[in-house]
C-alpha positions in Angstrom: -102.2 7.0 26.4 -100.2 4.8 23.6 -96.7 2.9 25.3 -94.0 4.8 22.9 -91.3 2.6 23.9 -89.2 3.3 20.8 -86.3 5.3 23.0 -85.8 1.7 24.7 -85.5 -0.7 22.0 -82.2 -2.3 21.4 -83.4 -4.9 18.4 -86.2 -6.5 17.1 -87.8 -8.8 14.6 -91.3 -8.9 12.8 -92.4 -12.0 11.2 -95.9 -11.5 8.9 -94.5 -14.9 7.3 -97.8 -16.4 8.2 -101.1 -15.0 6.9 -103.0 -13.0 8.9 -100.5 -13.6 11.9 -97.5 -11.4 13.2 -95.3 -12.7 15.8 -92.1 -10.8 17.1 -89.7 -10.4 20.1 -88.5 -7.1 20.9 -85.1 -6.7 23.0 -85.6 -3.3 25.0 -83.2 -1.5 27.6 -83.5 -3.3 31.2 -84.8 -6.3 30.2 -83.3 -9.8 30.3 -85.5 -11.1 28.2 -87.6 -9.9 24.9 -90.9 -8.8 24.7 -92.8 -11.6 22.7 -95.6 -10.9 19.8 -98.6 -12.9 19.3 -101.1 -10.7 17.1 -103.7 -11.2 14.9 -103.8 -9.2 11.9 -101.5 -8.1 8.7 -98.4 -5.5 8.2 -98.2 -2.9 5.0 -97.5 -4.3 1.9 -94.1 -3.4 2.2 -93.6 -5.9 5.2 -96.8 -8.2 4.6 -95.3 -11.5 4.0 -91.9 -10.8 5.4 -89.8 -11.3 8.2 -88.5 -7.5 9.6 -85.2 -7.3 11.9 -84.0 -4.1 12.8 -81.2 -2.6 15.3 -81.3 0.7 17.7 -77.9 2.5 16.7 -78.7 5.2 18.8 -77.9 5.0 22.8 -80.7 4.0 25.0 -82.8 5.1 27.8 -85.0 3.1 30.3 -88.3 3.6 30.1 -89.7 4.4 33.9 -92.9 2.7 33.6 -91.6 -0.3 31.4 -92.4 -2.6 34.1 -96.1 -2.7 33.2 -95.6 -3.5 29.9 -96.6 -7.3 29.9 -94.0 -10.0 28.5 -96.3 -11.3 26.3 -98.3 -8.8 24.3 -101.5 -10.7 22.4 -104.0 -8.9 20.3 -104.3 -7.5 17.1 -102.5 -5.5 14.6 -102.9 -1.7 14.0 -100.5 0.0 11.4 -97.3 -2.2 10.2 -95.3 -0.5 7.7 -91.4 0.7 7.3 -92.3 3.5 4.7 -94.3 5.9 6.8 -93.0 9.4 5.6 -91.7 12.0 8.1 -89.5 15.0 8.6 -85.9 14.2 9.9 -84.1 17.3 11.0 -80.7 17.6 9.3 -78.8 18.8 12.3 -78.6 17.2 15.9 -81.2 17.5 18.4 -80.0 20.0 20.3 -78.9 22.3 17.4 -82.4 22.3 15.9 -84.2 23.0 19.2 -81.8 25.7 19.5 -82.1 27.2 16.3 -86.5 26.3 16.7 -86.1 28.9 19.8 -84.4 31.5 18.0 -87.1 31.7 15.4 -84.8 30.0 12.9 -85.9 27.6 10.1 -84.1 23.7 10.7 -83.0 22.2 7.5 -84.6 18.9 7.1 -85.7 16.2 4.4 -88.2 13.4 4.2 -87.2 10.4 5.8 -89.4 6.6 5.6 -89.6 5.7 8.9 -90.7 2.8 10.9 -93.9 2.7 12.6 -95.4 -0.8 14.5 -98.7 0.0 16.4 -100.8 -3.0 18.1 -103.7 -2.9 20.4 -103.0 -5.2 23.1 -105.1 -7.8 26.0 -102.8 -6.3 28.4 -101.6 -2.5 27.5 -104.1 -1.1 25.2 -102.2 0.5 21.8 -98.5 0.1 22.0 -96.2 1.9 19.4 -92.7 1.5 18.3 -91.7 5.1 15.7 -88.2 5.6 14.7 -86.1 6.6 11.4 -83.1 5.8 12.6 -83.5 1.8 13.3 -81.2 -0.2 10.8 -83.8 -2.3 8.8 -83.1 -5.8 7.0 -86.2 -7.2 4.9 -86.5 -10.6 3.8 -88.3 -11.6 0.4 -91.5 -12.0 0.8 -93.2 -15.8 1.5 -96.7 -14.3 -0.2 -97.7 -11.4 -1.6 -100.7 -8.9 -0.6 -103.4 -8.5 -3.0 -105.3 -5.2 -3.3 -108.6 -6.4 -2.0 -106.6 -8.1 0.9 -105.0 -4.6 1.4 -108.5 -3.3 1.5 -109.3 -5.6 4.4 -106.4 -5.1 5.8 -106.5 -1.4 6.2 -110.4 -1.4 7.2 -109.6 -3.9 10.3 -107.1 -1.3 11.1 -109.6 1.7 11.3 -111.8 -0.7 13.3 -109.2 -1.2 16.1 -108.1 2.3 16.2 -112.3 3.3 16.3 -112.3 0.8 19.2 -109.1 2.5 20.9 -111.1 5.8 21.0 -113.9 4.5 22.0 -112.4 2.9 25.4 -110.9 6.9 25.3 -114.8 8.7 25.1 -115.2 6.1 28.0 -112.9 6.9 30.1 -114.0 11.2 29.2 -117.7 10.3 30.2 -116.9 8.6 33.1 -115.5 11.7 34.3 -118.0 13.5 33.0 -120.5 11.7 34.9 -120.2 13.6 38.2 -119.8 16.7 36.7 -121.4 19.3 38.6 -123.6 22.4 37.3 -120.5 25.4 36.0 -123.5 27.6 37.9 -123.5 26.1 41.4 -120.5 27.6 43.5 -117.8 24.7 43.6 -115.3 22.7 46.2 -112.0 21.6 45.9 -113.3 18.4 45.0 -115.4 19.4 42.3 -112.5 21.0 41.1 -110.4 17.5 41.4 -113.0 15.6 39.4 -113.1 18.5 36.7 -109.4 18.1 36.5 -109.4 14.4 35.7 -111.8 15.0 33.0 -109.4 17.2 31.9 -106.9 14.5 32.2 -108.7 12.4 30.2 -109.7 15.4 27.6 -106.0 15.7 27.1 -105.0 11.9 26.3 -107.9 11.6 24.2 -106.4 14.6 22.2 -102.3 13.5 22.4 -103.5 10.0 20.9 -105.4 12.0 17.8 -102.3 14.1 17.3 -100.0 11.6 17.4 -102.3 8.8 14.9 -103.1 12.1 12.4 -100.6 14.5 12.3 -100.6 18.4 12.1 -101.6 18.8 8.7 -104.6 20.7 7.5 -107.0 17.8 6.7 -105.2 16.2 10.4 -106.6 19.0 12.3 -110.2 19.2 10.6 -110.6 15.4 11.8 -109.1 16.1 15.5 -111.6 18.9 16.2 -114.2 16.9 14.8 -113.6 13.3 17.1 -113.1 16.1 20.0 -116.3 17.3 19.5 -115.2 21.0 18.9 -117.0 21.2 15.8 -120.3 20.1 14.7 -121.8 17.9 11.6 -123.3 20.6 8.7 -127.1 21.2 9.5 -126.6 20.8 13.2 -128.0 23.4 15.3 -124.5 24.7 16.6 -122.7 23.5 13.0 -123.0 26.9 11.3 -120.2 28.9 9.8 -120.6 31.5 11.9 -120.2 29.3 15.4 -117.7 26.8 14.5 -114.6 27.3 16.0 -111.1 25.7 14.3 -108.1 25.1 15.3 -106.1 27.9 14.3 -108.6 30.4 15.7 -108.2 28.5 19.0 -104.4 29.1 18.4 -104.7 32.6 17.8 -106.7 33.1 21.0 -104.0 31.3 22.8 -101.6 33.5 21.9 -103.1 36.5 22.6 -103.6 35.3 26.0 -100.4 34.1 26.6 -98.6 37.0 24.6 -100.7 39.8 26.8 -98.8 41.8 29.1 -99.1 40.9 32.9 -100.1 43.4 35.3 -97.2 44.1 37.7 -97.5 42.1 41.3 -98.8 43.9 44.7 -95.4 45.5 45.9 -96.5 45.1 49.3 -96.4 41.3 48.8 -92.7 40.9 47.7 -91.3 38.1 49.5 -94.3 36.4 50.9 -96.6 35.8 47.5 -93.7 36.5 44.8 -90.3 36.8 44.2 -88.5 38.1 40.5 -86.5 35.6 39.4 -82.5 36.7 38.1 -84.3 36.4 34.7 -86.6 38.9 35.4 -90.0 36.2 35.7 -92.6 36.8 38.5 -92.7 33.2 40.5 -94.5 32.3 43.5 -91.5 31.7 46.3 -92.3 27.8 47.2 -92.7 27.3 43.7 -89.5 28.8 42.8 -87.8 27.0 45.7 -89.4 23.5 44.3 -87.8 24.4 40.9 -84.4 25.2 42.0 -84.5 21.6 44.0 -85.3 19.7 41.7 -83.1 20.7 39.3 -80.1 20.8 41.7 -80.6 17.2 42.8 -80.8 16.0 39.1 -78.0 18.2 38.8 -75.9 16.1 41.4 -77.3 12.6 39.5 -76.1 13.9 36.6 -72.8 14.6 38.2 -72.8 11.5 39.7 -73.3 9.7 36.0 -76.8 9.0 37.4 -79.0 10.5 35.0 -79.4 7.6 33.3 -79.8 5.2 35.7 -82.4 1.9 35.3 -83.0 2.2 38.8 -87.2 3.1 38.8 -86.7 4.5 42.1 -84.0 6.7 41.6 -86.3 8.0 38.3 -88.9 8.3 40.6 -87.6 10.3 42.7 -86.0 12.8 40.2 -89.3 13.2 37.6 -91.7 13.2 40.3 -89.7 16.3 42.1 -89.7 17.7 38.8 -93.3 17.1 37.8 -94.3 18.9 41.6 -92.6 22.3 40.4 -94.6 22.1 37.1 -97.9 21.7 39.4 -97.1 24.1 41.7 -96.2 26.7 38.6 -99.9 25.9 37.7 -101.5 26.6 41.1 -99.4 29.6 42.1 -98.4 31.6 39.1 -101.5 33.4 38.2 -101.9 34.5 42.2 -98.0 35.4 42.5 -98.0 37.5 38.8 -101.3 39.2 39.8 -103.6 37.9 37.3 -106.6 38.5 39.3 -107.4 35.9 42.1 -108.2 32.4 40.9 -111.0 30.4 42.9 -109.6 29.6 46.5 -110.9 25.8 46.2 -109.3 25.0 42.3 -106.6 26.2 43.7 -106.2 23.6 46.8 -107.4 21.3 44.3 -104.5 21.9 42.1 -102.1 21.8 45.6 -103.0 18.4 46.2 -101.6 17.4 42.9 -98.8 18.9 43.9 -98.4 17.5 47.3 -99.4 13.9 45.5 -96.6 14.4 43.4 -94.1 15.4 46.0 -95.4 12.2 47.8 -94.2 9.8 45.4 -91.2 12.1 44.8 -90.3 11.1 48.3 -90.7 7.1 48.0 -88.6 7.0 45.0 -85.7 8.8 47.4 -86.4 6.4 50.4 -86.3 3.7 48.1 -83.1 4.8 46.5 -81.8 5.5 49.4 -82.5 1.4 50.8 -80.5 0.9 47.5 -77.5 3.1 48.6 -77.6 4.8 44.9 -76.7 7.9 46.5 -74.7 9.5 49.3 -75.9 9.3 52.3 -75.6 13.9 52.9 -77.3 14.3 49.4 -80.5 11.8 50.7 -80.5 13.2 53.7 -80.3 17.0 52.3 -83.1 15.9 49.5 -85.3 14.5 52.5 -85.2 17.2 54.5 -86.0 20.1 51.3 -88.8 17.6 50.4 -90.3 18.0 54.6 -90.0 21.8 54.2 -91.9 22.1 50.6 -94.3 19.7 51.9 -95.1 21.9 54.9 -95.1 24.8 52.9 -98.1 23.0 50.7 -99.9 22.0 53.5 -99.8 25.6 54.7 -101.0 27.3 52.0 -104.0 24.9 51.1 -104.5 25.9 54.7 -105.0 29.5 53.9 -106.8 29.3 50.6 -109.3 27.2 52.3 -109.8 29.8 54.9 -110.4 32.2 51.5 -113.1 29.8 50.6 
């Protein structure tokens, strides 16, 4: 997956001063010192030639995994520019999520916006997006010709191709120990069919995020996904190829189809009905109300924001362990028919890995004295019960096998 790093950025400057060379130091949230630029490669016209600073009005947030991002990021330029067109909503965040979840139509206008992509030695394709960064552009020391624009923009689709290249890689490699869909399967086959699903899904988030949703966006994702096939080939027909929006229609059948109602005999033990009416499993539920509680308390504590890593940690990785949980245990707690004992302690172990590292970010926090001692000691102890309560039921569903 890209490093979006954009919500960390304090400043920056871009300097394309130099032919076929961009340097740059980028100031981001947590950092002492600036993240330094050595590429190889051109901007847009509209920055080729010139040196770019800019400035992050907006407030900040550490980036959890910024720590890998090397100090010195060598390699070659992707897409440059400061006049990429997007959609800017006319209303704050939170107003036009609201008004998105009520089935409401948010104003909004066209907006340029800033977009710096690179391919680095060290990260692989790193990408700065905002339209809100305060932008000052300097003459330019030499103008772009058209055929150098030509060049310019064909050495760009040739590091992108590369990027999903190292992305098919990293699908066949998963791929490779696939085993036969017909051959009854264990919880590790299931574990190795998840991570090709893992890497299914970056390989997908990076197209949608380089092409967009448009129309002509969405015939080239299915095609680099493989979901449809070149005219002439055997499975390439009109009648067989499947696009996107049919996919989403099928989607939302599925998801919009009424559930049957739960085993009344096994209230209490395999589901519960939430206060808002929603069919949960009960450790699932219990993760869910946890986690949100002890961010809760951080955010109470003026926490939520915190550079600590550990203390992030601690809190995404609690919340990431409900979200795994919902997806083994929902579909046997609403009665959806009973999914495969052994994908099902597959998907538990991604739980319990979660809740794992859920744990070290606490401890570590906890070394740190970031939080009181009752609310470590309370977290610790509803961390030992879910854990158990994991561990039990992977127990059972292997007994199922």
């Amino acid at each position: 997956m890209a490093w979006r790093i954009h919500d960390s950025v304090l400043r920056g400057e871009i300097d394309n001063r130099q032919k076929g060379i961009v340097r740059g130091r980028i100031w981001v949230h947590g950092r002492a010192e600036p993240i330094t630029l050595e590429l190889t490669g051109d901007a847009h016209p509209d920055l080729a030639g010139c040196l770019l600073t800019f400035r992050n009005p907006q407030k900040t947030a550490p980036d959890p995994h910024l720590d890998s991002v090397n100090p010195v990021q060598s390699g070659v330029v992707g897409d440059f520019t400061a006049s990429r067109k997007v959609r800017v909503f006319d209303l704050p965040i939170e107003e036009a999520y609201a008004m998105l979840k009520r089935g409401e139509k948010v104003p909004e206008h066209m907006a340029n916006c800033l977009y710096l992509e690179w391919y680095s030695t060290h990260n692989g394709r790193v990408v700065i997006e905002s339209a809100d960064y305060q932008l000052d552009v300097s003459a330019p020391a030499w103008r772009m010709t058209a055929e150098e624009n030509a060049e310019r923009a064909k050495n760009a689709e040739l590091n992108w191709d590369r990027f999903v290249q190292q992305l098919n890689a990293a699908l066949e490699k998963q791929r490779a120990g696939a085993k036969d869909p017909e051959v009854e399967w264990d919880e590790h086959d299931y574990e190795r069919f998840m991570k090709e699903c893992d890497a299914r899904t970056d390989k997908y988030m990076e197209l949608l995020e380089k092409y967009g949703d448009s129309a002509e966006a969405e015939a080239r994702i299915a095609k680099e996904m493989g979901w449809v096939c070149e005219e002439g080939d055997e499975f390439g027909t009109d009648e067989t190829r499947f696009g996107i929006e049919e996919m989403n229609r099928i989607c939302e059948e599925s998801v919009n189809a009424p559930f049957p109602e739960p085993d009344p005999q096994t209230e209490g033990k395999d589901w519960i009905r939430t206060a808002s009416g929603d069919i949960r499993h009960p450790l699932q539920h219990r993760c869910f109300e946890s986690a949100l509680k002890f961010w809760q308390e951080c955010e109470a504590l003026g926490l939520e924001r915190s550079d600590d890593p550990d203390l992030q940690e601690f809190i995404f990785k609690f919340q990431t362990t409900s979200v795994k949980l919902a997806g083994a245990l929902d579909g046997f707690a609403q009665g959806r028919g009973f999914r495969d004992a052994a994908f099902t302690v597959a998907y538990l172990k991604r739980a319990l890995n979660h809740l794992h590292q859920a744990h070290a970010g606490l401890e570590n926090a906890a070394m740190k004295s970031l939080l009181p001692e009752k609310m470590v000691a309370e977290a610790r102890k509803e961390m030992f019960d879910i854990r158990e309560g994991i561990l039990r039921l992977m127990d059972e569903f292997r007994g199922r096998s």
